[in-house]
Residue frames relative to the residue before (quaternion, step in Angstrom):
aa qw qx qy qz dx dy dz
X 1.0000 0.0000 0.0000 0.0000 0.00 0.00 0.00
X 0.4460 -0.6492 0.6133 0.0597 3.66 -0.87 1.53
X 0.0978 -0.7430 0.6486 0.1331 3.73 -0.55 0.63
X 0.1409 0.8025 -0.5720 -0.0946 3.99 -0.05 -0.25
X 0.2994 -0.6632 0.6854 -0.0268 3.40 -1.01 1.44
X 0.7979 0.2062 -0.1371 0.5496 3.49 -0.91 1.60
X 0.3601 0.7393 -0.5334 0.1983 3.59 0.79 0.58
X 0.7284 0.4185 -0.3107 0.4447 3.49 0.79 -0.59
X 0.3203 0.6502 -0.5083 0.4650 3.43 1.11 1.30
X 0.6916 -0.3827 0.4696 0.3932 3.37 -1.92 0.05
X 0.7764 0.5026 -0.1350 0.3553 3.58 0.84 -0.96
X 0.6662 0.6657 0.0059 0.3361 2.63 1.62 -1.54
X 0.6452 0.4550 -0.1453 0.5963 2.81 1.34 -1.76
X 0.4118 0.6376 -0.5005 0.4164 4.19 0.70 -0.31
X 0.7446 0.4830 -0.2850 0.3620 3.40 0.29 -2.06
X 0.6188 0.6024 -0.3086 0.3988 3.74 1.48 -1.38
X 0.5414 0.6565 -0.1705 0.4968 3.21 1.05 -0.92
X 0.7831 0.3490 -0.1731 0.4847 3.42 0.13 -1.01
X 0.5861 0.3706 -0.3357 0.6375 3.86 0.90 -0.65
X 0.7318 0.4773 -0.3547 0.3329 3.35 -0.19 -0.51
X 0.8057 0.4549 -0.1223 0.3591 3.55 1.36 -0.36
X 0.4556 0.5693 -0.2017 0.6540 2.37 2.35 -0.74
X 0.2107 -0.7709 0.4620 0.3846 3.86 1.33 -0.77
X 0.2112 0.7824 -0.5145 0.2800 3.54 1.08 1.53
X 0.4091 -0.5760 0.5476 0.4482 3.85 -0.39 1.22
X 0.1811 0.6329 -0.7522 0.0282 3.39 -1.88 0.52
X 0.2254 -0.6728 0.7045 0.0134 3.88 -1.28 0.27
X 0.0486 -0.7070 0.6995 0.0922 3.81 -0.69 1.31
X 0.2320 -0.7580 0.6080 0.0440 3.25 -0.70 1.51
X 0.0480 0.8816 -0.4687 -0.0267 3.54 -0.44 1.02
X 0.6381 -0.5880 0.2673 0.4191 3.95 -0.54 -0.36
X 0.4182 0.6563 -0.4716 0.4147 2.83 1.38 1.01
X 0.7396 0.3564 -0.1427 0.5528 3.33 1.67 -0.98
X 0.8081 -0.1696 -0.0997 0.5552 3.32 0.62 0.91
X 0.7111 -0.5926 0.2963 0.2353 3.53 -1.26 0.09
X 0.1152 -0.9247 0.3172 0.1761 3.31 0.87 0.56
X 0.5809 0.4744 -0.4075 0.5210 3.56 1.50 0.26
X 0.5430 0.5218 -0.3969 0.5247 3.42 1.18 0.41
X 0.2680 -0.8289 0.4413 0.2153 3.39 -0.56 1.35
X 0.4423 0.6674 -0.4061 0.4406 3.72 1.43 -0.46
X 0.7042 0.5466 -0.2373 0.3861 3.00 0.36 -2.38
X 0.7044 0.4371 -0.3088 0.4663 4.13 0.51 -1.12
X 0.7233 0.4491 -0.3710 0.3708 3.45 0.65 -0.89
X 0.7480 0.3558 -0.4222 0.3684 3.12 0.81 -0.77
X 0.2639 0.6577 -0.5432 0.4503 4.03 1.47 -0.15
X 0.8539 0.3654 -0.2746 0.2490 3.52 -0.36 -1.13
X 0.4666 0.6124 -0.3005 0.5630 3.60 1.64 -1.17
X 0.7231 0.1624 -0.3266 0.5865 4.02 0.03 -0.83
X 0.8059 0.3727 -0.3926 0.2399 3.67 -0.02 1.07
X 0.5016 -0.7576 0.3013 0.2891 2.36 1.75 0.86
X 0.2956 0.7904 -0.5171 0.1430 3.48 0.99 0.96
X 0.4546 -0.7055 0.5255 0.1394 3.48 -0.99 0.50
X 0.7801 -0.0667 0.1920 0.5917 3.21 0.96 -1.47
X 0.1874 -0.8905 0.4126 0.0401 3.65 -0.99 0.67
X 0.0063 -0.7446 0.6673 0.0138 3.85 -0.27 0.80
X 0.2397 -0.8064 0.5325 -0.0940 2.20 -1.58 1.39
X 0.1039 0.9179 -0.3627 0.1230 3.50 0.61 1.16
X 0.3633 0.7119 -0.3582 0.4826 2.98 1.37 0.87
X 0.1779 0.7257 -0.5558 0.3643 3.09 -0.96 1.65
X 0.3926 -0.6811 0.5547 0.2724 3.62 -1.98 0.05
X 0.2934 -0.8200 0.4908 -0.0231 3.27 -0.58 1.06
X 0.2301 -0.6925 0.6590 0.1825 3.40 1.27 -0.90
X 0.3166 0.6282 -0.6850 0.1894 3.45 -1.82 1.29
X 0.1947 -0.0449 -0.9722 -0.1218 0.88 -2.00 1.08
X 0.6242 0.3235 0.0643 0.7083 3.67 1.45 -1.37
X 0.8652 -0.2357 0.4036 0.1818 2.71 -2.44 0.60
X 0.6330 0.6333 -0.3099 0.3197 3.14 1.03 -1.72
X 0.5736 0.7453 -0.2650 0.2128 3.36 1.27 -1.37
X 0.5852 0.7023 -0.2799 0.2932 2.99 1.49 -1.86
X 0.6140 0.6317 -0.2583 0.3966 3.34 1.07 -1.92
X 0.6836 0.5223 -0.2293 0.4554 3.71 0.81 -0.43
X 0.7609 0.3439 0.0595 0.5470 3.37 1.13 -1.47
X 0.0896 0.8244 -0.5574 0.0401 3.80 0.92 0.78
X 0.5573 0.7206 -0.3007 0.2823 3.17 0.75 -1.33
X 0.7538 0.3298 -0.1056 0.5585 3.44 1.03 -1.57
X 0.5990 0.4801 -0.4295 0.4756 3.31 0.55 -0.75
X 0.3949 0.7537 -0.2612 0.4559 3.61 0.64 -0.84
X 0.8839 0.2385 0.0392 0.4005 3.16 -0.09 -1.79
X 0.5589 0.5960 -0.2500 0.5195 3.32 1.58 -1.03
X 0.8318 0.3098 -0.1434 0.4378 3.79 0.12 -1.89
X 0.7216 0.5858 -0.2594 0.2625 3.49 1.08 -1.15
X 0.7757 0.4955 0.0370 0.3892 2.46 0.84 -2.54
X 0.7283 0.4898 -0.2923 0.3798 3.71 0.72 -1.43
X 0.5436 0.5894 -0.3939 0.4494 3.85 1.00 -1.30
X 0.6435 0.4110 -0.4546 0.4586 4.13 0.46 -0.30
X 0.6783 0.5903 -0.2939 0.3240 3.23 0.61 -1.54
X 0.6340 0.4759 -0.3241 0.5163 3.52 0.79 -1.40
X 0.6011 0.6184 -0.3924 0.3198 4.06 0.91 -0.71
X 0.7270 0.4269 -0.2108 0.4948 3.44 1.25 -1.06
X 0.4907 0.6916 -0.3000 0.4370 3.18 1.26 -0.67
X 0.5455 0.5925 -0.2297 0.5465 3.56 0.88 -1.88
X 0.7954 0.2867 -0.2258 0.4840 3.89 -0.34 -2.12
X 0.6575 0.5197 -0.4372 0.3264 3.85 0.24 -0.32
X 0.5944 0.5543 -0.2141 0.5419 3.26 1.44 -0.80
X 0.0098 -0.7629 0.5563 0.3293 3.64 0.97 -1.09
X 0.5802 0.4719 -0.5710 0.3385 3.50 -0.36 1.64
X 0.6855 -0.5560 0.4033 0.2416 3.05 -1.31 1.41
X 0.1568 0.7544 -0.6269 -0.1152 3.69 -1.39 0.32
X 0.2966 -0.6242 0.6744 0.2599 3.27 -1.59 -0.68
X 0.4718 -0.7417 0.4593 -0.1275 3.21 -1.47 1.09
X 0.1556 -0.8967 0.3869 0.1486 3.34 0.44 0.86
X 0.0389 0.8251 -0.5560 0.0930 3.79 0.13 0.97
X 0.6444 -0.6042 0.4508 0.1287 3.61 -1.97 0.59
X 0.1894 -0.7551 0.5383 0.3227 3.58 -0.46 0.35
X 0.2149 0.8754 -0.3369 0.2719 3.35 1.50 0.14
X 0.6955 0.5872 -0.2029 0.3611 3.25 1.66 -0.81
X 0.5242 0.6186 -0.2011 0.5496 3.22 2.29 0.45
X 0.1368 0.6601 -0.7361 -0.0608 3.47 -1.08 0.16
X 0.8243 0.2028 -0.3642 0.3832 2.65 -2.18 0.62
X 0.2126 -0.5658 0.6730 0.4263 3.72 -1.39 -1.03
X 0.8386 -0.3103 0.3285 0.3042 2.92 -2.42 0.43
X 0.7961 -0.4859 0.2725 0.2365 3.12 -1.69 0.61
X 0.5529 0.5381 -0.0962 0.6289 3.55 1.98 -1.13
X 0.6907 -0.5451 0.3842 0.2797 3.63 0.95 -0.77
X 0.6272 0.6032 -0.1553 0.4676 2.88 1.54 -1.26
X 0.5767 -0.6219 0.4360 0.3010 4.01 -1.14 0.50
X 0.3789 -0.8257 0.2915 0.2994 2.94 -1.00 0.28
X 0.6731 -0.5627 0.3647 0.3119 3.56 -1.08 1.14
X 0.5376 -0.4911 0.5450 0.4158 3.62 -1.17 0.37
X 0.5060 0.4751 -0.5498 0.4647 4.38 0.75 -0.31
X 0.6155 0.5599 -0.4675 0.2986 3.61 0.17 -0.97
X 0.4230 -0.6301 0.6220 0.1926 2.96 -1.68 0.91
X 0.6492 -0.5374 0.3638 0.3968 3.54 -1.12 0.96
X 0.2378 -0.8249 0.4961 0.1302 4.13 -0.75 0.16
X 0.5786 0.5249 -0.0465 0.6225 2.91 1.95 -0.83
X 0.6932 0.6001 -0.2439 0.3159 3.42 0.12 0.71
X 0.6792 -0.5050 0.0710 0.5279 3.66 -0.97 0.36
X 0.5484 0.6108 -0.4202 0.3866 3.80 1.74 -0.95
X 0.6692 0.5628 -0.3527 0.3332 3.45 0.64 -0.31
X 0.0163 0.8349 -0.4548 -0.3096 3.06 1.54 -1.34
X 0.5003 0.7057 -0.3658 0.3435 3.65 0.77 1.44
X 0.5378 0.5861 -0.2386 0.5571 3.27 2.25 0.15
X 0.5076 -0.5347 0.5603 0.3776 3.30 -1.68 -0.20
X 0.9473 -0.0475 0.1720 0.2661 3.14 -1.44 0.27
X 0.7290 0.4892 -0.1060 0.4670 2.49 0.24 -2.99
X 0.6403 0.6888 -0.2159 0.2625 3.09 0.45 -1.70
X 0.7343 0.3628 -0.1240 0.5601 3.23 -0.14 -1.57
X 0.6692 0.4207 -0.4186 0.4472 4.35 0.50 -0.73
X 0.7276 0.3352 -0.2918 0.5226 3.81 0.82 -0.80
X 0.5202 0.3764 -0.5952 0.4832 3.58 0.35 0.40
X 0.5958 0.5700 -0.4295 0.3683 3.89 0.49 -0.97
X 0.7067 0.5090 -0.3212 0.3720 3.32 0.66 -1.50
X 0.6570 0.5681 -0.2558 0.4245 3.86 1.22 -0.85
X 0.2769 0.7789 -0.2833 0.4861 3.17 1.48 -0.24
X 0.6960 0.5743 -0.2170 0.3724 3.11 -0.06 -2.52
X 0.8521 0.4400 -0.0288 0.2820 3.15 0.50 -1.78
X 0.3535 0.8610 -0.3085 0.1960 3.00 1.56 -0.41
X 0.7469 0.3228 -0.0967 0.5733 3.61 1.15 -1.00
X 0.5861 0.5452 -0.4778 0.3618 3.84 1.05 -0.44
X 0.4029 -0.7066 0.5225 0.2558 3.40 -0.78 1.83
X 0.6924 0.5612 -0.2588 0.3723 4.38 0.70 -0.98
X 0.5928 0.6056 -0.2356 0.4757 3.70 1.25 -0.39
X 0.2025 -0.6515 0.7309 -0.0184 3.42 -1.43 1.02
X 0.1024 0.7606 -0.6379 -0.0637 3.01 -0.96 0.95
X 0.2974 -0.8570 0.4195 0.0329 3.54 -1.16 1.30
X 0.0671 -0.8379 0.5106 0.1811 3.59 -0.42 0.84
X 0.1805 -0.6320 0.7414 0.1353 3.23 -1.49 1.35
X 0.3537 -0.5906 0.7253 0.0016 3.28 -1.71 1.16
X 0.8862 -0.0555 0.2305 0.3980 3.96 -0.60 0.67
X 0.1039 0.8848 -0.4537 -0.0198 3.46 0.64 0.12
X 0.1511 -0.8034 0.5653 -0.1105 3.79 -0.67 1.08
X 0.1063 0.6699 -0.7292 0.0908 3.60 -1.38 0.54
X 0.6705 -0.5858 0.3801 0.2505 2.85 -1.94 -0.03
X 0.4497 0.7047 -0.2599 0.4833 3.42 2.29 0.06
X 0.3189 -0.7452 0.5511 0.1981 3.34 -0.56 0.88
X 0.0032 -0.7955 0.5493 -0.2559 3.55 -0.49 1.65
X 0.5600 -0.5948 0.5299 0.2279 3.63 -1.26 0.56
X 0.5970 0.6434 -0.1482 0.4557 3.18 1.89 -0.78
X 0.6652 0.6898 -0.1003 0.2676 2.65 1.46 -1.86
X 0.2518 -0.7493 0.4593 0.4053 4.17 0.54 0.68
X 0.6603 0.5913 -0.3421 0.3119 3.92 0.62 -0.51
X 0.4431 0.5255 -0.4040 0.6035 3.54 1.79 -1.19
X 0.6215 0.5570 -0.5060 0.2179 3.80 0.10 -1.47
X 0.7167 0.6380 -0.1704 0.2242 2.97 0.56 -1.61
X 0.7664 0.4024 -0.2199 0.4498 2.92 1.48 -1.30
X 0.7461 0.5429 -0.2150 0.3199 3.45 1.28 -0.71
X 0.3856 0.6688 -0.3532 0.5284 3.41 2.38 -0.24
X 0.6593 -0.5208 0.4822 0.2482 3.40 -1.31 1.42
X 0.6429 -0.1522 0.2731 0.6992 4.00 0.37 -1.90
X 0.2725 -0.7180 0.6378 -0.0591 2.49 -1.87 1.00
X 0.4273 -0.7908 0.4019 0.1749 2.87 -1.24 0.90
X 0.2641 -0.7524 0.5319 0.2851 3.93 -0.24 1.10
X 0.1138 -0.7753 0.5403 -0.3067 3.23 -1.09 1.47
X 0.0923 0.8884 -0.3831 -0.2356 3.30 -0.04 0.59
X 0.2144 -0.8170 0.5352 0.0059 4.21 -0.94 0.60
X 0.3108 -0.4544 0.7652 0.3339 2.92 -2.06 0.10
X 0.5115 -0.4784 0.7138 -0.0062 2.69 -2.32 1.13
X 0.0442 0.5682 -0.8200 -0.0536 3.40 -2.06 0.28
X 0.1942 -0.6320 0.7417 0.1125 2.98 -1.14 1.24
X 0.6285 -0.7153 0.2971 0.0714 3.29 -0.71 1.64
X 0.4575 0.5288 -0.2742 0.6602 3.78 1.52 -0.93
X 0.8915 0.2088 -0.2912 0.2772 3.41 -0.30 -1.29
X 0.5463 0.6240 -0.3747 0.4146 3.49 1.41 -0.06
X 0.6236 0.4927 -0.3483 0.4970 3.34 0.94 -0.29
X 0.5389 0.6096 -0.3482 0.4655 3.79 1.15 -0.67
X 0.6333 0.6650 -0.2041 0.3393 3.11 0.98 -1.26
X 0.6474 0.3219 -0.1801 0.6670 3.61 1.05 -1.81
X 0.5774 0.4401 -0.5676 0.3882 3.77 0.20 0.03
X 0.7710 0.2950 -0.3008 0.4775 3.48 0.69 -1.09
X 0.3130 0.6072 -0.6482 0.3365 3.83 0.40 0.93
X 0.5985 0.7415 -0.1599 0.2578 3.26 1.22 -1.69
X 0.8643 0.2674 0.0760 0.4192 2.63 0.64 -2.12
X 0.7039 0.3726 -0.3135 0.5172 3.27 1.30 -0.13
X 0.6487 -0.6714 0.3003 0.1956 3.31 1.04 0.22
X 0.0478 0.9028 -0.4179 0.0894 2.97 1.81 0.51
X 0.3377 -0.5085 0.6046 0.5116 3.84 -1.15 -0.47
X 0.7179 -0.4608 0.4950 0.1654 2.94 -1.84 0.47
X 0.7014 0.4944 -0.3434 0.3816 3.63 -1.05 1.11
X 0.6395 -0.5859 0.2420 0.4351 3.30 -1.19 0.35
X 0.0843 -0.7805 0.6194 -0.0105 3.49 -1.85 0.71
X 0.4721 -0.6840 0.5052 0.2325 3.64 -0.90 1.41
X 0.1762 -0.7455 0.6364 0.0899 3.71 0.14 1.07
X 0.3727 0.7215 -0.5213 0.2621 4.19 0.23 0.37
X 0.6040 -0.5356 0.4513 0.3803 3.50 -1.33 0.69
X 0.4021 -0.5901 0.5765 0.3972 3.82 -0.63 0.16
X 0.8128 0.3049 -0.2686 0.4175 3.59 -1.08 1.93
X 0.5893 -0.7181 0.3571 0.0977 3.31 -0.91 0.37
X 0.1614 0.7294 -0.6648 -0.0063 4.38 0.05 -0.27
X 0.3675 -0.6456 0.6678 0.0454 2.86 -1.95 0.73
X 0.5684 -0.6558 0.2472 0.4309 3.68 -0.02 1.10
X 0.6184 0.5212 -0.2913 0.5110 3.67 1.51 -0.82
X 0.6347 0.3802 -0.4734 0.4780 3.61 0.93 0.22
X 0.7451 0.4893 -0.3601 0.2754 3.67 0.76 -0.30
X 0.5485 0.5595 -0.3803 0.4915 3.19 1.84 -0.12
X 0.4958 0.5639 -0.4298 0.5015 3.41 1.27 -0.28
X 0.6802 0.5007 -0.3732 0.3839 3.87 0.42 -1.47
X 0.6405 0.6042 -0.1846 0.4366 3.84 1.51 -1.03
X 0.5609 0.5911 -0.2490 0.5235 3.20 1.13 -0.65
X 0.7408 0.4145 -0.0974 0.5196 3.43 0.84 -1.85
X 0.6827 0.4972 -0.3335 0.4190 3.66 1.18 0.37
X 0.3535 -0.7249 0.5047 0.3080 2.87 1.56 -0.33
X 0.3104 0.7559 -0.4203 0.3945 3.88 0.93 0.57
X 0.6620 -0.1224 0.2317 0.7022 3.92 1.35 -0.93
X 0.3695 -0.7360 0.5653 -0.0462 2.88 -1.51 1.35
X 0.3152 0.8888 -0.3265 0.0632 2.93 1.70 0.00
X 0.2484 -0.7001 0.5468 0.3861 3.56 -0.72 -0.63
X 0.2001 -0.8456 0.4816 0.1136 3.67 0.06 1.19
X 0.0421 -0.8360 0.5396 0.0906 3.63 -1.05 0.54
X 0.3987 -0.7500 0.4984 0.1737 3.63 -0.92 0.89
X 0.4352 -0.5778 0.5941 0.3517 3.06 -1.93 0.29
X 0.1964 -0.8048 0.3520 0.4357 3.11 -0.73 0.53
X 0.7373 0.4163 -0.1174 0.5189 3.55 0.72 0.30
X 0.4507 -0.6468 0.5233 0.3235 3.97 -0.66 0.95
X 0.5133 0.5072 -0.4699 0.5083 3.77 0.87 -0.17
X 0.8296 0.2753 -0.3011 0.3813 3.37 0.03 -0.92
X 0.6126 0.4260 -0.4576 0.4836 3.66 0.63 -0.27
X 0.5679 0.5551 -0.4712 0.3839 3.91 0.75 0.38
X 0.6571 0.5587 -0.1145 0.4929 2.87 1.21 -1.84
X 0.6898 0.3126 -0.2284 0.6118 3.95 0.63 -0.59
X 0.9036 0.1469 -0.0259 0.4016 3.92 -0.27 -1.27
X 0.8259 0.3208 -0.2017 0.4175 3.58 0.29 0.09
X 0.4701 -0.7222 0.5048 0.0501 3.54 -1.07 1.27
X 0.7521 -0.1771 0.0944 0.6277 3.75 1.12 -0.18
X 0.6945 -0.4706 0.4361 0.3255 3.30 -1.45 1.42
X 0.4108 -0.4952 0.7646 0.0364 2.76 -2.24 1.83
X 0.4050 -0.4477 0.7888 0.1159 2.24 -2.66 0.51
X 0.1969 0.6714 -0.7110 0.0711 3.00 -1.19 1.30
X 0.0972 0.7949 -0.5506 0.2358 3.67 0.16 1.20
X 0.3558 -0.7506 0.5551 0.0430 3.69 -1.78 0.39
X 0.0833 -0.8839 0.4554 0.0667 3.46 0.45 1.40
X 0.3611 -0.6811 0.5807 0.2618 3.48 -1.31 0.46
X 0.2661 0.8170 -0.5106 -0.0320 3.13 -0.75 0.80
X 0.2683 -0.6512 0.6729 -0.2261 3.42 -0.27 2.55
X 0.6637 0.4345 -0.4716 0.3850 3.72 0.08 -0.85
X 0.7106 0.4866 -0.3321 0.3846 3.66 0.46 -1.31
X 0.7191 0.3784 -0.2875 0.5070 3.57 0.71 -1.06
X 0.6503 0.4115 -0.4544 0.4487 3.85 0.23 -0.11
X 0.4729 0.6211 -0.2987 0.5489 3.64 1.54 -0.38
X 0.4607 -0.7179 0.3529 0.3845 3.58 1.04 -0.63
X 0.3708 0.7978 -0.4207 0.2214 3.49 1.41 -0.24
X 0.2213 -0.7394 0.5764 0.2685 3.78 -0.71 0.49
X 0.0984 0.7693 -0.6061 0.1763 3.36 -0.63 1.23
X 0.1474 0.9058 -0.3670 -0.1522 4.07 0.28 0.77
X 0.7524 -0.2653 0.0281 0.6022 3.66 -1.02 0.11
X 0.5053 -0.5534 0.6271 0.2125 3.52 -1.74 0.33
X 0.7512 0.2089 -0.4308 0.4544 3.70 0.65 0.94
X 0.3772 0.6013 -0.4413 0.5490 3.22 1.65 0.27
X 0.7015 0.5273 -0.2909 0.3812 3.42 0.38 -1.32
X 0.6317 0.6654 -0.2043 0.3411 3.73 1.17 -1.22
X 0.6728 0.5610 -0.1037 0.4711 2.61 1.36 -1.81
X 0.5892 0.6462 -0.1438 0.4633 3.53 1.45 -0.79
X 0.5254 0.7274 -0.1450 0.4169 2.95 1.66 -1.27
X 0.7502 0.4550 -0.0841 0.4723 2.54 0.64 -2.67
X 0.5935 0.6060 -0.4253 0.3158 3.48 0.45 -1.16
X 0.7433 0.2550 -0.1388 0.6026 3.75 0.38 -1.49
X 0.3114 0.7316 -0.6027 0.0671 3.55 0.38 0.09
X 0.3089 -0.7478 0.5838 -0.0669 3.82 -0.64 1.50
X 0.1792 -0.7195 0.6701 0.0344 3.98 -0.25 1.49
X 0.3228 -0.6862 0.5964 0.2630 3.40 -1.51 1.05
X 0.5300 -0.5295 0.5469 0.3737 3.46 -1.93 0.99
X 0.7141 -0.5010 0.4496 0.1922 3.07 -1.55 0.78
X 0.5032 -0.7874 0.2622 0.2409 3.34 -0.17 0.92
C-alpha cells in the first residue's frame, strides 16, 4: 500500500493516476483524514493503512506564481519547510521507507564550466544566501530536514511539462504569459518523473537525493520555436528584453533559472530522456483542455 500525501496536486494527482492504472494499491491521505503536521496523528494514519511506503508530494507552490509565496509565508513556511520533517518522523515511527518530492528551484544560474548542478552541490538559491524567493529559501529549508534520514528519497522536479494542457502545465504557461522571459533550464516532463520515484521504490535504488530532470537544457526561445513548429499556437510571442526588466515590470521576487545535472539518476538506472525529445513528444500528443 502506496500512501501519497498531496494527491490533489499537479504532481500528486500523476502518482494517483499512475497506481491506479497500473492497479497498484495506493491511499491519498489528505487533511481531511488526519493531521498531517502531527507526527503521531500521520504515523498512526499510515499503520491502520497498512502503508508500506510513502510519497510525499505535498507542499506550497503559490498561484498563480512563486510571486504568491511572498504574500503567504505562513504556509509556504509550513508546507516546504516544516511538513518534509514531520512526514520524516511520521515515516521512522511507522517503520516505512519514503520519498519526498522537492525543487531544483534551489539553484540559479549553472556552474562555473557551464555544466548543471550535481546532487553534491550545495543549494545557491536560498535563504543562506539571502538571494531567493520565499519558495526557494522554504524548499531548500525543507531539504535540510532530511538531510540525515537514512530511509528517504528526495526528488527534484525542475519545471514540470506534459502533453495536457494545464495551468500547471510549463508549456500552457508559456503560451498564455503576455512576455516572456528567455532563460535558459532543465525541464521535467512530468509522466516520466513520476516513473522515475516509482522506480526508486521498486528497484531498490540507494537512498538519497536525485535530480529527476530530462537529460539537457532549452532556453525559453527554443521552446517557443518547438511550439510554433507544432502548430500548437500561432501566437506571436514577445520578450523581455532584459532580467531587469522582467523584474522591474512582472515579477515580485527573484526566479530560478538554473541547469541540473542529472548522471546520478541515469547511472542509477532511471529512464529519464533528452528534454527536446521529451517536448517534441509532448507536442506531438499535445491534448487542449475542454472549456470548463
Amino acid at each position: 500500500m502506496i500512501i501519497v500525501l498531496g494527491a490533489s496536486g499537479y504532481v500528486g494527482g500523476e502518482f494517483i493516476r499512475k497506481f491506479e492504472w497500473e492497479g497498484v494499491a495506493c491511499l491519498a491521505l489528505s487533511r481531511r483524514d488526519c493531521n498531517i503536521y502531527d507526527e503521531s496523528a500521520l504515523a498512526a494514519a499510515i499503520k491502520q493503512a497498512g502503508g508500506t511506503f510513502l510519497i510525499n508530494s505535498a507542499g506550497f507552490t503559490g498561484k498563480p506564481n512563486v510571486d504568491a509565496c511572498e504574500y503567504q509565508k505562513t504556509e509556504c513556511l509550513l508546507g516546504n519547510g516544516v511538513l518534509p520533517g514531520v512526514v520524516a518522523k511520521a515515516c521512522e515511527l511507522a517503520g516505512i521507507p519514503w520519498g519526498h518530492v522537492s525543487s531544483g528551484c534551489i539553484y540559479t544560474g549553472e556552474k562555473a564550466d557551464g555544466s548543471g548542478f550535481t546532487e553534491e552541490d550545495p543549494p545557491n538559491f536560498s535563504f543562506r544566501q539571502n538571494n531567493c524567493s520565499f519558495y526557494s529559501g522554504t524548499k531548500a529549508l525543507g531539504e535540510e530536514c532530511l538531510a540525515d534520514v537514512p530511509t528517504c528519497y528526495v526528488w527534484r522536479l525542475r519545471i514540470p511539462f506534459n502533453e495536457f494542457d494545464s495551468p500547471r502545465n510549463y508549456l500552457t504557461k508559456v503560451m498564455r504569459y503576455q512576455r516572456l522571459l528567455d532563460a535558459r533550464n532543465s525541464l521535467s516532463h512530468l509522466g516520466e518523473f513520476v516513473d522515475a520515484c516509482v522506480q526508486c521504490h521498486t528497484d531498490r535504488v540507494p537512498y538519497g537525493i536525485y535530480n529527476l530532470t530530462n537529460t539537457g537544457s532549452v532556453t525559453t526561445r527554443e521552446v517557443v520555436q518547438m511550439l510554433l513548429a507544432a502548430n500548437v499556437t500561432q501566437k506571436s510571442f514577445d520578450f523581455f528584453e532584459s532580467e531587469e526588466e522582467f523584474m522591474a515590470i512582472a515579477a515580485k521576487t527573484p526566479r530560478s533559472n538554473t541547469v541540473l545535472d542529472n548522471s546520478k539518476a541515469l547511472a542509477a538506472g532511471l529512464r529519464l530522456s533528452d528534454v527536446q525529445a521529451a517536448i517534441d513528444k509532448a507536442l506531438q500528443h499535445w491534448t487542449v483542455a475542454e472549456p470548463a
